[in-house]
C-alpha positions as CSV (number, residue, x, y, z in Angstrom):
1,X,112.7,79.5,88.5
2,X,109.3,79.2,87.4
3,X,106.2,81.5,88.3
4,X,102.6,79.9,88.6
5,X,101.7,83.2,87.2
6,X,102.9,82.7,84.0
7,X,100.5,79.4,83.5
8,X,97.5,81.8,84.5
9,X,98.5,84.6,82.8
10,X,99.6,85.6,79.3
11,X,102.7,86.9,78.2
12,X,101.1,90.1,77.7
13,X,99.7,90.6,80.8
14,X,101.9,89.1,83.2
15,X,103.8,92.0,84.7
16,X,100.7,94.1,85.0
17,X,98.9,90.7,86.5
18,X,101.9,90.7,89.3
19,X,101.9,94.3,89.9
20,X,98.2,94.7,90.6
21,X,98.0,91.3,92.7
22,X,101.2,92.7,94.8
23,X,99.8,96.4,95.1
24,X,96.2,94.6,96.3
25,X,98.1,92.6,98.6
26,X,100.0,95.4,100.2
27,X,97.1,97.9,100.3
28,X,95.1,94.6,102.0
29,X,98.1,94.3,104.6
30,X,98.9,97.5,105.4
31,X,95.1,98.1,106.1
32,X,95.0,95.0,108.3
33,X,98.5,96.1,109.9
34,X,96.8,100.1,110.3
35,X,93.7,98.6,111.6
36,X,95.4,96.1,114.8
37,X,97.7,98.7,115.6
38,X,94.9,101.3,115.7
39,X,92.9,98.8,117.8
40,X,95.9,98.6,120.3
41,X,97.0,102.1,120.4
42,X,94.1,104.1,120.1
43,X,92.8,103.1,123.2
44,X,96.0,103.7,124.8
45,X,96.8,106.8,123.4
46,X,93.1,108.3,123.3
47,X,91.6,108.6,127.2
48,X,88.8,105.9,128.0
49,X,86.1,109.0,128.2
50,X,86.7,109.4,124.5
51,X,87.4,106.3,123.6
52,X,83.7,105.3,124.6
């Protein structure tokens, strides 16, 4: 298999490379997925009066 990471990055640095691109991307999803499903069920949940 080969990884277009390991062109980019050194030997060295690969695994930390691929662990802190994967960790930003799943902090940056989850966030996204928190925020839409807070957007949708919030307003649900939460009466209109508070909801403003």
């Amino acid at each position: 298999m080969k990884n277009p990471d390991t062109r980019q990055t050194s030997a060295r640095g690969n695994r930390s490379q691929r662990r802190l691109g994967i960790t930003l991307m799943e902090i940056l999803l989850a966030v996204a997925i928190i925020g839409v499903l807070g957007t949708f069920l919030v307003p649900r949940i939460v009466p209109s009066k508070e909801a403003t």
